[in-house]
N, C-alpha and C positions, 0 to 999 in steps of 0.2 A: 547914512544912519549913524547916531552917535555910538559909542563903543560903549555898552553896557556890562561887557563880562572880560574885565580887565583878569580874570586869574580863574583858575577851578582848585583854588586851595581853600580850605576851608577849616578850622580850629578844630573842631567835632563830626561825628556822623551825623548830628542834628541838623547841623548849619549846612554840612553835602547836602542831606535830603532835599532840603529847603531852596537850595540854591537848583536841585534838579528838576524840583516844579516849579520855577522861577522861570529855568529852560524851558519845559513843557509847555508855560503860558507863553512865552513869550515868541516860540516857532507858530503855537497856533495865530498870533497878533502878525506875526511876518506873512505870513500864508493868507492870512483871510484882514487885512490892514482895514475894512469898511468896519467898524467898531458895532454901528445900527443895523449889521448883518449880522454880526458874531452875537448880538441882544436877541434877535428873533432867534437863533438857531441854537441857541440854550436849551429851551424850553425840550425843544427834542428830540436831543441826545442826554440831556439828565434823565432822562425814562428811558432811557434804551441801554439795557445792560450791556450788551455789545459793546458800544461804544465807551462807556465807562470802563469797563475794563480795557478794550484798548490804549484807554487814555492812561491806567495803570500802565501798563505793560511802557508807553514812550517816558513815563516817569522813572522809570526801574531800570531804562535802557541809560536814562543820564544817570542817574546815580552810581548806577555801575562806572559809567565813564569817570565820574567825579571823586569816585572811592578809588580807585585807580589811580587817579592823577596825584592823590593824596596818601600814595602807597597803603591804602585800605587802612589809615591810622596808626599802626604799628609803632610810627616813630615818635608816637606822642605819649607813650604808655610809659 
């Protein structure tokens, strides 16, 4: 696979965020790689609260990672 995440720095807490649901898509594309599976199985888990928020909760876990890596911006202030 090509290397897609050369760094977890990031300029702002915007660009973290961003780049943590960047993560979140792209573990679920590593996990479920058939694309015309991941189209049908939209439909439902966008109506299933559960699962949305779960899907928060694995966004929150990278950003936490990615705020970290970026000493929670401090050095940018």
């Amino acid at each position: 696979m090509t290397t897609w995440l050369p760094t977890l720095k990031t300029a702002t807490p915007q660009e973290g965020y961003d780049l943590a649901v960047k993560m979140a898509r792209v573990a679920i594309k590593m996990t479920q790689p058939d694309a015309e599976m991941r189209e049908r199985l939209r439909p439902i888990y966008a109506e299933n609260a559960d699962a949305l928020i779960a899907s928060s909760q694995v966004v929150a876990t990278h950003f936490a990672t990615v705020a970290a890596a970026n000493g929670y911006w401090r050095s940018n202030r």
